[in-house]
C-alpha positions as CSV (number, residue, x, y, z in Angstrom):
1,X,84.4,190.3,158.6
2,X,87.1,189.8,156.0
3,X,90.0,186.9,156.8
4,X,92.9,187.5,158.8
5,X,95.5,187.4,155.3
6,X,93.3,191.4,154.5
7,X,93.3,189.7,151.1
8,X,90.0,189.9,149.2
9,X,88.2,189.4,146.1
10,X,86.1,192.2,145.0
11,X,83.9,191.0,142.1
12,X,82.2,193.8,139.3
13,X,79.4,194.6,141.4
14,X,81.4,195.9,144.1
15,X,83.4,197.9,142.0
16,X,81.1,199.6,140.0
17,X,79.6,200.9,143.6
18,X,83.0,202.5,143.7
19,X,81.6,204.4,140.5
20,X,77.6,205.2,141.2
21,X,76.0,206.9,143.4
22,X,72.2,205.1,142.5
23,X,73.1,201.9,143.8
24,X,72.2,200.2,146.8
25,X,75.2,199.3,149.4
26,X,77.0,202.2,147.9
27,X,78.2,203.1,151.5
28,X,79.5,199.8,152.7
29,X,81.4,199.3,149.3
30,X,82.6,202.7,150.0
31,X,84.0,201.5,153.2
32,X,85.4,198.5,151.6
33,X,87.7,201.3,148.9
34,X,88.6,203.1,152.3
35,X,89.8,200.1,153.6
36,X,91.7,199.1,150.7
37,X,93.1,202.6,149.5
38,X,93.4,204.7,152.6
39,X,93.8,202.6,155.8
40,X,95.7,199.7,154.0
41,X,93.6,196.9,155.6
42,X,92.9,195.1,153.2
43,X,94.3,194.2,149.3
44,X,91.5,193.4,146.7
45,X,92.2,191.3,144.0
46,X,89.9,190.1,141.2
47,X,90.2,187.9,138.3
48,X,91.4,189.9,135.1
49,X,87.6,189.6,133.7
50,X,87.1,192.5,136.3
51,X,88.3,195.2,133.8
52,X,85.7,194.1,131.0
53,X,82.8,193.4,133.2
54,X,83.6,197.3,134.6
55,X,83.6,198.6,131.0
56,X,80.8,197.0,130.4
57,X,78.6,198.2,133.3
58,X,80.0,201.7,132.6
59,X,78.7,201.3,129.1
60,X,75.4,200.7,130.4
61,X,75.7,203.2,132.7
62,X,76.6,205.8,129.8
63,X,73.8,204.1,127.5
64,X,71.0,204.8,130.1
65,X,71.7,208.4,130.7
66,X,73.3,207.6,134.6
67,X,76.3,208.8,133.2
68,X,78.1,211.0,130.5
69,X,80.5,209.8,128.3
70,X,83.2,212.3,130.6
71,X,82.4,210.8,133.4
72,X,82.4,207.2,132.1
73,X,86.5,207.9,131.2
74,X,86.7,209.4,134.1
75,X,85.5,206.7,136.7
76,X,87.1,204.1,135.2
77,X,90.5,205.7,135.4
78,X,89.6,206.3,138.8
79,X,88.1,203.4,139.6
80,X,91.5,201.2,138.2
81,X,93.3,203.6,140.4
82,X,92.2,201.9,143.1
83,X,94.9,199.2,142.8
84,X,92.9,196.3,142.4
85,X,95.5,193.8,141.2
86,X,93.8,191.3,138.6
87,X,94.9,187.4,138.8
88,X,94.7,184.8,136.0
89,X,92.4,182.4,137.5
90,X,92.2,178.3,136.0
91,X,89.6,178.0,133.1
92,X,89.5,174.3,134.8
93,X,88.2,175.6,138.2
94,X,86.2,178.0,136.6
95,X,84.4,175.3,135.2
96,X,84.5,173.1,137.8
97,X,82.8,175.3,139.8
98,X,80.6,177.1,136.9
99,X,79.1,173.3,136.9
100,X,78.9,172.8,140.9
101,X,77.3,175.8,141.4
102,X,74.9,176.1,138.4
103,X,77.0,179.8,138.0
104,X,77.9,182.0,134.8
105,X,81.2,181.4,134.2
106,X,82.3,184.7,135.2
107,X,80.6,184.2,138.6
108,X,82.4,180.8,139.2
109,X,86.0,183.0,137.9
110,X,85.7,185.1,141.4
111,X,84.9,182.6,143.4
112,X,87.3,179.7,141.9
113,X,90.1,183.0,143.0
114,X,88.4,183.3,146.4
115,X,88.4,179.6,147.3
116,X,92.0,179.2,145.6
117,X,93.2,182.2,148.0
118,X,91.8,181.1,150.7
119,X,89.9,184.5,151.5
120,X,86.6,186.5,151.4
121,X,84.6,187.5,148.1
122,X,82.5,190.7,148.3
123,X,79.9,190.5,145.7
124,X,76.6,193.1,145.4
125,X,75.0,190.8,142.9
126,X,72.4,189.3,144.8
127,X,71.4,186.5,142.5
128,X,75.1,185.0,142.7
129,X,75.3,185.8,146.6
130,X,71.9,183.6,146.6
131,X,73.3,180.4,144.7
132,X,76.6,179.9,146.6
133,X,76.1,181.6,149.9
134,X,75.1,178.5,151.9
135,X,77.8,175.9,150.1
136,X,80.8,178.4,149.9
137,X,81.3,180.4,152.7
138,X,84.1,182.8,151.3
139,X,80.7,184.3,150.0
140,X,80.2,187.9,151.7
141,X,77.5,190.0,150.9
142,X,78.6,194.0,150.3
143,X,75.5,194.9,152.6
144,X,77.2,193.2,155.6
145,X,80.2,194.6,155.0
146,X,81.7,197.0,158.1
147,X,79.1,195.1,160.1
């Protein structure tokens, strides 16, 4: 269950969920948007990255037929009307932890924002739940999410 500030970090496998219906977890990040948009229980935040890391998956998306370019415009508008708010995060805990963790430095940007705020990450990217899970517990995996 998420902390009791409702604040969370949402990282860019979470959010593309919000976007795709072909990925797994797709329900409980669902839950986690309904949370955030409709009931008001929680407020996502993300490190500005987010917005690049989103394009690029949508690119992907687009480039491997899962998508049209429509619907690529589309979901993204959507998707940043969810009302994630994007943070600067320290390129010195980013590589503070990038180097602790063994992480990509994007990986170590969420989780330098969850551990400075003091509140849950959501993640869907299994490798990166894998490395940090056990040593950070801010660390939640989308599947459990709702649970």
């Amino acid at each position: 269950m998420q902390q009791q500030s409702g604040l969370v970090v949402v990282d860019a496998s979470v959010f593309l969920k919000w976007l795709f219906n072909d990925e797994e977890y797709v329900d409980q990040a669902r839950v986690l948007r309904h949370d955030l948009l409709l009931r008001r229980a929680i407020k996502a935040i993300a490190p500005q990255l987010l917005v690049y890391e989103a394009i690029n998956g949508i690119v992907v998306a687009a480039r491997q037929n899962r998508i049209t370019p429509e619907m690529a415009i589309e979901g993204m508008n959507d998707a940043l009307a969810v009302g994630v708010e994007l943070r600067e995060v320290s390129a010195a805990r980013i590589l503070e932890l990038a180097i602790k963790h063994r992480l990509a430095a994007y990986d170590a940007a969420y989780l330098a924002l969850a551990e400075d705020e003091k509140c849950d990450l959501w993640t869907g990217d299994r490798v990166f739940y894998q490395a940090v899970r056990t040593q950070s517990p801010c660390v939640r995996w989308i599947g459990d999410y709702g649970s």
